[in-house]
N, C-alpha and C positions, 0 to 999 in steps of 0.2 A: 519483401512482404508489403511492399507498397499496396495502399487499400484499394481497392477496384473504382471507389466514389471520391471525387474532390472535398475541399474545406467542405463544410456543415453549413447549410445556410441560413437563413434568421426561419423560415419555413421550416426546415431541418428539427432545427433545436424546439420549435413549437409542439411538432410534432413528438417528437420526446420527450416534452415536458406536461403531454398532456394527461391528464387523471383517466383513468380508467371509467367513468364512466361517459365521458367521451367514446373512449375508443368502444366500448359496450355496446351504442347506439351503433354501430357501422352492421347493419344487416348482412353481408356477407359472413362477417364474425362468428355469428349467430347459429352461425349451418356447420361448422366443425366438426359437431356433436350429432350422434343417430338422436333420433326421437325420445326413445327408450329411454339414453341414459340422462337426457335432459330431463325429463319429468321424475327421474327417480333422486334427484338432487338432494340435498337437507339445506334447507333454506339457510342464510348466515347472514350476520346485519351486512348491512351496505356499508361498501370501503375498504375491502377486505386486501385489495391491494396497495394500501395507504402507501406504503413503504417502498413500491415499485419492483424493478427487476435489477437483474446482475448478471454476468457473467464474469470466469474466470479459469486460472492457467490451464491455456491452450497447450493443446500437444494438437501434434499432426495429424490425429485422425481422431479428435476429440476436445469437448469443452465440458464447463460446469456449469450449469444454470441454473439459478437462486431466484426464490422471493419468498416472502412470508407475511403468511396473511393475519392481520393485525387491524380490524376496523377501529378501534380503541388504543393508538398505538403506546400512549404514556401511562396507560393505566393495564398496564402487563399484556396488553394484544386486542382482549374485549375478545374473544373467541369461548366459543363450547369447547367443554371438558372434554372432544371427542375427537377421534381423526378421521379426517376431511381426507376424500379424493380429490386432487388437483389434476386437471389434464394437462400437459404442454405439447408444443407444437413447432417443431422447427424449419423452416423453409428458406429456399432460395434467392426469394424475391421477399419484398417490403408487404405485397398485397397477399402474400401465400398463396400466391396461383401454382407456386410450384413444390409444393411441400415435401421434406426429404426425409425427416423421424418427427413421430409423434409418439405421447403412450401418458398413464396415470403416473402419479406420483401421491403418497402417502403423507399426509401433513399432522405430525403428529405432537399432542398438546405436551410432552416430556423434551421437546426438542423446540418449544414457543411456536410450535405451525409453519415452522421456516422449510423451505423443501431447496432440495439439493439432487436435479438429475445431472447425471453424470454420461454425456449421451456420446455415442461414440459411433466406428464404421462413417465418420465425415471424410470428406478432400480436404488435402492440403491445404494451406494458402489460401484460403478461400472465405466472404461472408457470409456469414447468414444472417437471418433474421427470424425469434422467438417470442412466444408469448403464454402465458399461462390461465386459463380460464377455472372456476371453482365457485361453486353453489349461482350459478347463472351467470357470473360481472367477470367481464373481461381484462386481463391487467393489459399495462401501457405493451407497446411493442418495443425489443432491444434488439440490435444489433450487436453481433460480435465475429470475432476471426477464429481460424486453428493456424495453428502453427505450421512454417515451410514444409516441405517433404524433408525427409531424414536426409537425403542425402542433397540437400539444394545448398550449392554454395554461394549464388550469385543474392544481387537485386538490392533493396535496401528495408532494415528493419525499422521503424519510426518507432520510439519509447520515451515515454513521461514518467518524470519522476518525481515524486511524489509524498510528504509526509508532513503530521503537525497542524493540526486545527480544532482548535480550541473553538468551539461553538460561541463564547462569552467575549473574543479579543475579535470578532466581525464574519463579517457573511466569507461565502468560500467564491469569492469573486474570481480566481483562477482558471475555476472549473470552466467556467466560461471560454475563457481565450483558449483553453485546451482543448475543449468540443471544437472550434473551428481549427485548431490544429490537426484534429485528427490522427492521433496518434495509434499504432496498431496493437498496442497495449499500454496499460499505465503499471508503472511500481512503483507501490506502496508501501514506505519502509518503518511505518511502525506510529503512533498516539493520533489513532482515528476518531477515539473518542476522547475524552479528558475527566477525569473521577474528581473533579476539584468541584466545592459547593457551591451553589448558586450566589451570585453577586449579582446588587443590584445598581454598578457601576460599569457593567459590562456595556458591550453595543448590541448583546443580546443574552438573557438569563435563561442557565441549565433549567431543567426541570426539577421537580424535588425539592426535598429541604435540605439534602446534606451530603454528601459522598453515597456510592450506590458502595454496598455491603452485599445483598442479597442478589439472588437471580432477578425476580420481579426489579428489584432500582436497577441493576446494569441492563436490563431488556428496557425498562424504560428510555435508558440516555443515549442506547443506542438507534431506538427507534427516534427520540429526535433528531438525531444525527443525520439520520437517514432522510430525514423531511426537508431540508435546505436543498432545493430547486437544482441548482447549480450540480452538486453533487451528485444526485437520483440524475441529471441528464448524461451525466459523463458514464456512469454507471451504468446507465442504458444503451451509450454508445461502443463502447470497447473494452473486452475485457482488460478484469486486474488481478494482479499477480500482487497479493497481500504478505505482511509480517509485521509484528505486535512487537512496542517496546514498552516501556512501563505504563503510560497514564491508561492505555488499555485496563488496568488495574488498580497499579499503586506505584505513585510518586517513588522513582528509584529503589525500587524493590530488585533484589537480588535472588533466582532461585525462589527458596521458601521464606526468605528474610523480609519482613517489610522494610521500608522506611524510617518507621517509628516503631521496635521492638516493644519499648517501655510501654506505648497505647494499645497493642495486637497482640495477642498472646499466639503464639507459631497453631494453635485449635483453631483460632478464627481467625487466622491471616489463610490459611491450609483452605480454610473453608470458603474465605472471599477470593481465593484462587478460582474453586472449584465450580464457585457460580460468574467470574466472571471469564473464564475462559470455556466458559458452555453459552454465555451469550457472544462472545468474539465466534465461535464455530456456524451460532446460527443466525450469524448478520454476517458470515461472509462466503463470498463464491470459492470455496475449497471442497476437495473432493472427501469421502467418508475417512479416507485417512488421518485426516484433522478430527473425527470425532474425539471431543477429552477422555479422559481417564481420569477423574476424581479432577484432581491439582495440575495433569498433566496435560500438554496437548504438543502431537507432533505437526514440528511448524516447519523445518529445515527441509529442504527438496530442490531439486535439479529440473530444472525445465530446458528444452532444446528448442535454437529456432533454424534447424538445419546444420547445414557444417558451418555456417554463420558465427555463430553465438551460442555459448554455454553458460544458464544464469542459475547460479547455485544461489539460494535463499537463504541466508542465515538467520540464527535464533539466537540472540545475546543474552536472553534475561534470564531463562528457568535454569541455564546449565553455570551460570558464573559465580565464579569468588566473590563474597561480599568484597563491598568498593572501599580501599583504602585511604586514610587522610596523608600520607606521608610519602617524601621520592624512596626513600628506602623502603617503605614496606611495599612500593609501588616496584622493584624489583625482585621481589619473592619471587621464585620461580615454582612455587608448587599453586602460585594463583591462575586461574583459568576464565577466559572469559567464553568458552566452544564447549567446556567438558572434551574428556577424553573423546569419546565416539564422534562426538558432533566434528571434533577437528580432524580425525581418521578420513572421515568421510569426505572433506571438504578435501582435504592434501590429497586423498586420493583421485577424487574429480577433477584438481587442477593437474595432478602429475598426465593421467590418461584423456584428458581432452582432446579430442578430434577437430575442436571447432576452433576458427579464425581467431574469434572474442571470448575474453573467459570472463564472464561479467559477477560479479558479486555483490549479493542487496545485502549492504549491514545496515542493520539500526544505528550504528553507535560509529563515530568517527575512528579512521586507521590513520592518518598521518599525527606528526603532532602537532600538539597546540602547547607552547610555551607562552605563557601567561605573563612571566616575569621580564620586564624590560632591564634590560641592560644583564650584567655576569649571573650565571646559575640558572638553573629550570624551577619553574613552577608549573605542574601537569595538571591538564583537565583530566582527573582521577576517574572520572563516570566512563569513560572513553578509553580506546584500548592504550592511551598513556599511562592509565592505573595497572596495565597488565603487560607489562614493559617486556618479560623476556619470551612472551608466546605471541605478541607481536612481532619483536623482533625474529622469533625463529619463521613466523609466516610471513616476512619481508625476505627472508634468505630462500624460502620456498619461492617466491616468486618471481626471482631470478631465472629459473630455468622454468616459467609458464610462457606459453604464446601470449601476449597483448592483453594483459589482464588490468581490468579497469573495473575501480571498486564505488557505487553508487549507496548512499549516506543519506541520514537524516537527523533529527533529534536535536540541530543544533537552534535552529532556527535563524538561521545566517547562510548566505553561500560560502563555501570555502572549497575553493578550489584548489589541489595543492598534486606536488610530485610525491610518490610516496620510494623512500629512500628506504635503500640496506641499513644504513646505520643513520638513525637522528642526530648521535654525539659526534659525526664529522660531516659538515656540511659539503666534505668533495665524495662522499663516498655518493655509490651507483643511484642511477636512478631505477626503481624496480619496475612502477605501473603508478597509474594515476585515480585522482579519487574526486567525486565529485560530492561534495555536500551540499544536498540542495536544500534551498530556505523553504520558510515556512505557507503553504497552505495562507495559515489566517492568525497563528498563535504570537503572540508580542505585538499582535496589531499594528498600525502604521506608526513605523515607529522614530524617534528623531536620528534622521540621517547626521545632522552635525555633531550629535553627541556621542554617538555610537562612533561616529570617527575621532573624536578627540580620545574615547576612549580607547582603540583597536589601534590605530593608524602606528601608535607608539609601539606596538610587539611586533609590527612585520620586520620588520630590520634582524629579529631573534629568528623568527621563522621564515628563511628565505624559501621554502619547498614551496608557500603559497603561493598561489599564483592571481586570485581574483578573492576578494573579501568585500564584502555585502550585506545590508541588511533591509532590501525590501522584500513583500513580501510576493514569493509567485511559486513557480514551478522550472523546471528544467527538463529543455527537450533534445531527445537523440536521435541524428540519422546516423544508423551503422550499415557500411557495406565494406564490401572486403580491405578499398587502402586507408580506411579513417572512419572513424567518428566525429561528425562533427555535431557539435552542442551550442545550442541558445540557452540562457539565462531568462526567461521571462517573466514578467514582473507586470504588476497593477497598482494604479497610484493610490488605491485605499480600499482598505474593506470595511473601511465604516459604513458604508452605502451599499445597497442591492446590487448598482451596477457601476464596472470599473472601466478605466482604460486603461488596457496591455501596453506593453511595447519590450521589445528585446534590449536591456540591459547590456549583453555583452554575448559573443562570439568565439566559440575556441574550439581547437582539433584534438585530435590525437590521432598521429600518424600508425599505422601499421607496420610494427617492426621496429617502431622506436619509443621506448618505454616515458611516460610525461603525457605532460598535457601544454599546448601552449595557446594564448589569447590570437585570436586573429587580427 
């Protein structure tokens, strides 16, 4: 799935980042539209594409394409109480000389005006390029792929990985070095937004005055979100392949449990579910299957990139056992971090996989993390070391999976490790490897000497690591059929608009031999 176009050029990224009413002026633009339906319009203030475009999970003859129009974006959108026709437009080339689906789409004020086609009858493997027009203003133009053909086993898949950006701990200066990577998709494993209250300490302050509760506050923070430069260009360059861990919400919320029981009564925690998981649906590139259900929203799904790669999506947060303080109650076996169904499904996808790569986006770390230096464990409890024996039985499942390699976030650190049959003997098997990649922008630049005084002492307990970290970037993947091999990429601050990248560190994983190891 190599992109058809080289790296992104500083042209490139201009052009991606430009506002819509640039792109409006281009008179070709302009002629899209018959006569007719251009005069019968309803006028809408200017800006309406403030928030830009999206795409997202590719199948092979099919994408998602996303925007929502918002001229007002922190003040709940600034749109009329009505629904808006939007047109969109999908084609071959960058100039839409060769345009291949087009048609309306419905933007409707119950749903914040976000629109979600879901367009399909596309080729394989292939770019295109989209754009969305609505009450006369043209939005930015995206670029995106569809996935191999079903049966391609060859070529190579490129993937970013991706999670954690706190708006308030610096800009998302990654985004950047990852547009010129070019990546053929990004995954996004979970705290796109951050529910924590404005501080005026930060290197940039939320919006609001407090934690978003309602729809209108979580549509607000997420339309800021969406206005960092960096982010709207990445977003226009390649689809993503999303999943939501707490601060989407609430601070280590479990299920229906918040954080702070004592402050949330389960009526208005139920309720800041229901409106922040109907703003997570309509700020992201998912198909009507993510539409919520009150509190509910289906997030877990299986994408294929040929006989390549199989990336089953996990959902950690709505289905698990509240999080335990203790190693004993951290071995309950009736605790769940999947729910029944969610794990059915995943064991069943790994057992019958066709594909080369059996990829798995978890929020939430699978190897361990023993915290305690020198005799005895101390478990990072948030993480599937709080859910010790449905971990372990999904370690012994992945024994008998082809090359399964499990992709991570949440931590805000790389931690790169083996993931073992048994944690409690360091000779037992190796099963598949895991990559926990650092953060986006969250912990901001943070002290490397002290973060090593303080870590550097647990590796000795934790020999499965293999790379520990704490700047802040992103992680990129070539997969082809004898390996993946992985960068660590990293930027020397996000205190400032603009950073310098540089690759961190180098490592494989061979096909056919379970680990990971540093180049």
């Amino acid at each position: 799935m190599t992109g058809e176009t080289g790296p992104v050029s500083t042209d490139r990224r201009r052009f991606l980042t430009a506002g819509a009413a640039v792109l409006g002026a281009a008179a070709s633009a302009q002629l899209w539209l018959p006569t007719a339906a251009r005069a019968a319009e309803t006028p809408l203030p200017d800006g309406v594409f403030s928030l830009g475009v999206a795409s997202g999970d590719p199948l092979p003859d099919g994408i998602v394409l996303w925007t929502r129009l918002a001229p007002d974006p922190f003040n709940g959108g600034g749109m009329p109480d009505s629904v808006v026709s939007v047109e969109w437009e999908l084609a071959e080339d960058e100039r839409f000389r060769k345009p291949v689906r087009r048609g309306v789409a419905q933007a409707r004020p119950e749903l914040g005006h976000s629109v979600h086609v879901d367009v399909r009858r596309l080729r394989p493997g292939r770019t295109y390029w989209y754009r969305f027009r609505a009450g006369g203003q043209l939005s930015p133009t995206g670029r995106t792929r569809t996935a191999p053909h079903p049966h391609s086993s060859g070529g190579r898949l490129r993937m970013a990985l991706a999670s954690c950006q706190n708006w308030q701990h610096g800009y998302f200066t990654p985004y950047a070095d990852m547009l010129d990577q070019d990546p053929d998709f990004v995954l996004f494993v979970g705290d796109y937004i951050y529910e924590s209250t404005p501080s005026s300490t930060g290197v940039r302050r939320h919006e609001g005055t407090g934690e978003p509760y309602s729809l209108v506050q979580y549509r607000n923070r997420y339309a800021q979100y969406r206005t960092d430069p960096d982010l709207a260009a990445m977003h226009a360059n390649a689809p993503f392949v999303v999943t939501f861990d707490d601060h989407e919400i609430d601070n280590d919320f479990a299920g229906e449990i918040p954080q702070d029981p004592d402050k949330q009564t389960h009526d208005a925690f139920v309720a800041r579910l229901t409106a922040g998981y109907q703003a997570y649906y309509e700020h992201m590139p998912v198909r009507a299957s993510a539409v919520p259900n009150g509190p509910h929203i289906q997030m877990y799904r299986r994408l294929e990139f040929g006989r390549l790669a199989r990336l089953s999506v996990l959902d950690t947060r709505q289905y698990r056992s509240d999080q335990v303080t203790s190693q004993e109650a951290a071995q309950d076996p009736s605790l769940t971090m999947l729910g029944a169904e969610q794990k059915e499904w995943l064991v069943d996808g790994l057992r019958h996989s066709p594909a080369r790569w059996n990829m798995i986006g978890s929020q939430i770390m699978m190897a361990e993390t023993d915290l305690q230096v020198g005799p005895g464990k101390l478990w990072y409890y948030d993480a599937w070391d709080g859910y010790q024996v449905e971990r372990n039985a999904l370690m012994e499942e992945l024994k008998h999976v082809r090359n399964p390699v499990v992709f991570t976030g949440d931590r805000h650190l790389t931690m790169i490790s083996d993931l073992k049959e048994d944690y409690a003997d360091p000779d037992s098997a190796v099963v598949g490897a895991e990559f926990v990649g650092t953060s986006i922008s969250s912990n901001g630049d943070q002290d490397q000497a002290a973060f090593h005084r303080e870590w550097d002492p647990r590796v000795p307990d934790n020999p499965h690591w293999k790379l520990l970290d704490a700047h802040r970037g992103y992680h990129l993947f070539d997969i082809r059929r004898d390996g993946i091999d992985a960068q660590v990429r990293v930027v020397d601050t996000v205190r400032a608009q603009t950073a310098t990248p540089s690759t961190l560190a180098q490592l494989r994983v061979e096909a056919g031999r379970p680990g990971v190891e540093v180049v």
